[in-house]
Each structure stands twice: as C-alpha cells, then as structure tokens.
MDTraj code that builds the backbone (N, CA, C; nanometers):
import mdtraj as md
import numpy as np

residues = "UNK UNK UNK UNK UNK UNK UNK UNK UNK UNK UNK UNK UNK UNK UNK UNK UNK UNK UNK UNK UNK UNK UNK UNK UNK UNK UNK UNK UNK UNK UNK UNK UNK UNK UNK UNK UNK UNK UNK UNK UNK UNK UNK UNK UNK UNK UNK UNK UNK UNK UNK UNK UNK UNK UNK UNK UNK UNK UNK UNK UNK UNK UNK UNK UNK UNK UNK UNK UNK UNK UNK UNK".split()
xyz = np.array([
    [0.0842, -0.1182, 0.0000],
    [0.0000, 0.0000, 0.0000],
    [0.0890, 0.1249, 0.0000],
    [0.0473, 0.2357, -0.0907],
    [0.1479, 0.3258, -0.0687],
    [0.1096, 0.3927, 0.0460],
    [0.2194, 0.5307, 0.0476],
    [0.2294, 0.5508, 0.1722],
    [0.1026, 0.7494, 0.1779],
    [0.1567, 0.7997, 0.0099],
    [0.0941, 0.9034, 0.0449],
    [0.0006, 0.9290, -0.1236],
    [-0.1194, 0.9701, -0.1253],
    [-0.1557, 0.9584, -0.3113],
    [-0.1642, 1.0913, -0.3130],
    [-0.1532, 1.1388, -0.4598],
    [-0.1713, 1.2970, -0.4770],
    [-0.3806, 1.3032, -0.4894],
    [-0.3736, 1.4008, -0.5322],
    [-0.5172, 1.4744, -0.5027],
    [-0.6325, 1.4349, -0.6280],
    [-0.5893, 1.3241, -0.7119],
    [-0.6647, 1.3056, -0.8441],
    [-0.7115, 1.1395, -0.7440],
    [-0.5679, 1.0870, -0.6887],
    [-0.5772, 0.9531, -0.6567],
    [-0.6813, 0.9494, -0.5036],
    [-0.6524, 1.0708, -0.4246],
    [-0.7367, 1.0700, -0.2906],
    [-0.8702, 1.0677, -0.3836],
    [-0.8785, 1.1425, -0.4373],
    [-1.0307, 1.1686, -0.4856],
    [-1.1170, 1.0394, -0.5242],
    [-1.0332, 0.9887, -0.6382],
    [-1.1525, 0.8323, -0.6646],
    [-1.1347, 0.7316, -0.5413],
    [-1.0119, 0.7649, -0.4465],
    [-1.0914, 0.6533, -0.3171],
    [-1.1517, 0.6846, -0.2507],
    [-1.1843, 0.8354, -0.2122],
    [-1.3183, 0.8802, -0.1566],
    [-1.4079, 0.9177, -0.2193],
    [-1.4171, 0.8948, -0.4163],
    [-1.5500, 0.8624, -0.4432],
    [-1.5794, 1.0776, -0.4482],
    [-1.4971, 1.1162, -0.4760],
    [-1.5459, 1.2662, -0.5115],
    [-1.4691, 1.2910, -0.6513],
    [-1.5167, 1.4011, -0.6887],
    [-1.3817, 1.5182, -0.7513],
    [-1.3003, 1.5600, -0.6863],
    [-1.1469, 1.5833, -0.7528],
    [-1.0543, 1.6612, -0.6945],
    [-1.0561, 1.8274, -0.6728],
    [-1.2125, 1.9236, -0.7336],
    [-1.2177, 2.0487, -0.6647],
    [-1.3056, 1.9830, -0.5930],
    [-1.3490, 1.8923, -0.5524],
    [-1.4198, 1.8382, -0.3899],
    [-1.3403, 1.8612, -0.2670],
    [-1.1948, 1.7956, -0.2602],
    [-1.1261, 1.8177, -0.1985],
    [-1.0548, 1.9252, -0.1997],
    [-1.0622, 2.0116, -0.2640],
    [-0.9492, 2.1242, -0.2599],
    [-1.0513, 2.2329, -0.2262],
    [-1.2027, 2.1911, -0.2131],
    [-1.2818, 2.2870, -0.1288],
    [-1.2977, 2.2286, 0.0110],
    [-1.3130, 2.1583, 0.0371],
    [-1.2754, 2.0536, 0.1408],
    [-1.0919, 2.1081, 0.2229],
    [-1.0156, 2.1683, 0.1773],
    [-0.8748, 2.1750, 0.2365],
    [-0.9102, 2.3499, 0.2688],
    [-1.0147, 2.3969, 0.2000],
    [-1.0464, 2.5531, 0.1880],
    [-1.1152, 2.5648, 0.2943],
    [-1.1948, 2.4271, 0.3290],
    [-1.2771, 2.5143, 0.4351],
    [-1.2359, 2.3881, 0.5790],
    [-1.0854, 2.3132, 0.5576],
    [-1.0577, 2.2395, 0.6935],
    [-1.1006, 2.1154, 0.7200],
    [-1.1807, 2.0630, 0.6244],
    [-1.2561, 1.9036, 0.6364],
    [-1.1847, 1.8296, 0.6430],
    [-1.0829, 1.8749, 0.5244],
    [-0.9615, 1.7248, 0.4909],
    [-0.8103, 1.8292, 0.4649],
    [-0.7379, 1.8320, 0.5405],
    [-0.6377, 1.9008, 0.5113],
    [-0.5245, 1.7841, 0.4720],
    [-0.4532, 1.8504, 0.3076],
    [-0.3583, 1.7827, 0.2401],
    [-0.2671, 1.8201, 0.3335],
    [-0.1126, 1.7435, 0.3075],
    [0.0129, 1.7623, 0.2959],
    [0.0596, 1.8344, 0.1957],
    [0.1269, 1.8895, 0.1808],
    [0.2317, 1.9499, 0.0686],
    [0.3062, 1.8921, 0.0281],
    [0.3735, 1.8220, -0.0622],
    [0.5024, 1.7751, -0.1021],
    [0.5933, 1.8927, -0.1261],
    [0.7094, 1.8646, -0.0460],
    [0.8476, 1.9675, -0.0521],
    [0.8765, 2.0084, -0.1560],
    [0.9411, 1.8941, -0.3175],
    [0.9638, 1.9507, -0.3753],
    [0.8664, 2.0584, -0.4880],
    [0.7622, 2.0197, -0.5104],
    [0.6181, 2.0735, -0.5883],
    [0.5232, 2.1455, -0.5138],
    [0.5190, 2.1547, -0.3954],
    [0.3508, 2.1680, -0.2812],
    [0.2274, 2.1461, -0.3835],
    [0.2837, 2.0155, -0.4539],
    [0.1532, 1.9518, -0.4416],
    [0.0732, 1.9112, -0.3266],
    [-0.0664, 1.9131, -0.3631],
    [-0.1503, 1.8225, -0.2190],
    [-0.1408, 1.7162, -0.2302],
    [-0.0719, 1.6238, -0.1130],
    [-0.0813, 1.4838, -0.0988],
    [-0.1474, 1.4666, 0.0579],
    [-0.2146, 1.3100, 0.0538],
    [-0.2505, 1.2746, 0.1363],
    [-0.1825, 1.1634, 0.1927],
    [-0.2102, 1.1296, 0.2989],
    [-0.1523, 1.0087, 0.3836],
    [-0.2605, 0.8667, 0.3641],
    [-0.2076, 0.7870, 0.3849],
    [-0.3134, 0.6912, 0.3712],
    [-0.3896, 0.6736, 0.4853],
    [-0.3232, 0.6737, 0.5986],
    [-0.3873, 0.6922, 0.7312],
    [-0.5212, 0.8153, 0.7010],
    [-0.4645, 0.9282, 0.6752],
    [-0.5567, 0.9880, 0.6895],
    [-0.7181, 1.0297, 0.6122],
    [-0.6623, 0.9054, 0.5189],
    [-0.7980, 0.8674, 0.4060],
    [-0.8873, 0.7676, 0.4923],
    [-0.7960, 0.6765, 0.5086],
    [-0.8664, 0.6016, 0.6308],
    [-0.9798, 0.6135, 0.7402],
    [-0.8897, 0.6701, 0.8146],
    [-0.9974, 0.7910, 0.8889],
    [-1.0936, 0.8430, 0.8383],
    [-1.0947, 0.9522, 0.7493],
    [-1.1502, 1.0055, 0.6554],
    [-1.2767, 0.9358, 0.6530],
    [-1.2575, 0.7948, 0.6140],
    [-1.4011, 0.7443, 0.5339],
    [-1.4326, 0.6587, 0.6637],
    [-1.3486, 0.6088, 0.7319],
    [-1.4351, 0.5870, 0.8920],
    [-1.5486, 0.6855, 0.9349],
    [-1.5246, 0.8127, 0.9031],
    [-1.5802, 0.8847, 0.9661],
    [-1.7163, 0.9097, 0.8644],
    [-1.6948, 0.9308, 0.7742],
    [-1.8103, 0.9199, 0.6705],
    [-1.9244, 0.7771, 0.6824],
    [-1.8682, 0.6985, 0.7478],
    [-1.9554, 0.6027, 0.7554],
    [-2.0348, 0.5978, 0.8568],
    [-1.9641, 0.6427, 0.9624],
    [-2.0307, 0.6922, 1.1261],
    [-2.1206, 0.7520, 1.0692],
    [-2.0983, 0.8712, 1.0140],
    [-2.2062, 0.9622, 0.9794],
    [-2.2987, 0.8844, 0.9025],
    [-2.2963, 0.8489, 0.7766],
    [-2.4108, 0.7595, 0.7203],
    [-2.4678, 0.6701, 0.8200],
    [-2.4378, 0.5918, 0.9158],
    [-2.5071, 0.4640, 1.0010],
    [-2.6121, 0.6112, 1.0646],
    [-2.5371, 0.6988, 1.1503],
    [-2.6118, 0.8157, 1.2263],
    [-2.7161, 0.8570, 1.1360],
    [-2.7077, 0.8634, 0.9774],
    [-2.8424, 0.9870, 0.9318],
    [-2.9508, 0.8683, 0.9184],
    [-2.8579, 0.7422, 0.9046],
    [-3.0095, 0.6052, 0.8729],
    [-3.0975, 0.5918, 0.9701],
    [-3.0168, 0.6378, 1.1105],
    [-3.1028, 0.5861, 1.2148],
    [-3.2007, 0.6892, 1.2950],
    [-3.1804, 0.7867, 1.2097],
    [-3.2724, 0.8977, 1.2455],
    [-3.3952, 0.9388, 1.1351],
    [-3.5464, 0.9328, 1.2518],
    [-3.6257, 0.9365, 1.2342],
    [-3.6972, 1.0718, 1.2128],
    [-3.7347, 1.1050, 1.0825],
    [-3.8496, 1.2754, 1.0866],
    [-3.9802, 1.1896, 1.0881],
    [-4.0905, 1.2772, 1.1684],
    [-4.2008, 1.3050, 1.1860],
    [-4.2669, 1.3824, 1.0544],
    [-4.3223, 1.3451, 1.0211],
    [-4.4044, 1.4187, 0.8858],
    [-4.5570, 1.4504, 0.9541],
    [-4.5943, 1.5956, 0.9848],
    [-4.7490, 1.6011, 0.9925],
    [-4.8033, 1.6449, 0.8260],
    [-4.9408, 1.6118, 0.8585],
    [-5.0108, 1.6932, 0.7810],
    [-5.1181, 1.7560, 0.8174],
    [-5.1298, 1.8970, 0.7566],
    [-5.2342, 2.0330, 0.8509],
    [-5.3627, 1.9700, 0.7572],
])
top = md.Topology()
chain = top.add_chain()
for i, resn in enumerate(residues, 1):
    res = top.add_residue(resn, chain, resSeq=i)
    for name in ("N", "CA", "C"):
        top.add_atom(name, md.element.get_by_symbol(name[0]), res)
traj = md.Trajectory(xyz[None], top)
C-alpha cells in the first residue's frame, strides 16, 4: 500500500472530484500535505482512512434517524 496519493488519486478513493477536496482543504474538512519539492496536495493513507471511517459513522447516524411528517 502506498504511503501518500496525490489529489486526483485521494479523490476516486473517496469517491469525489478533486475540486471536492481542494474545497474541502479551503474550508478544513480534509487538510492535504504538501510535497516539498512541488507543494503539491498529498494525502496520507492513514488519513484517508480515517476520513471514510468517519463518513460512515455519519451515514449509520443519518439512517437511524427518524423525521415526523405532519399533515395540517
């Protein structure tokens, strides 16, 4: 497994676009790494990981919540 993917490769394993994530690093959701020599955005694999751990928490959480629908 590698160790870090650039910002085309994070993107299809979390299943977005790459201006997904680079609005996502704009507003703190998913903050890249820089690579030294380019500051390209790279990610860690760990932190993709995480990443979609956490996306799944959230999906199990919105399934298990119930709205009330009236009608007047």
């Amino acid at each position: 497994m590698r160790k870090y993917y650039n910002i085309k490769q994070a993107a299809k394993i979390l299943g977005v676009t790459p201006l997904t994530l680079r609005n996502w690093d704009k507003r703190g959701k998913l903050k890249p790494y820089r690579h030294p020599a380019n500051n390209y955005r790279v990610y860690k694999t760990e932190q993709l990981e995480l990443f979609l751990r956490r996306m799944e928490i959230s999906r199990e959480k919105n399934k298990s919540r119930k709205i009330d629908v009236y009608q007047i």
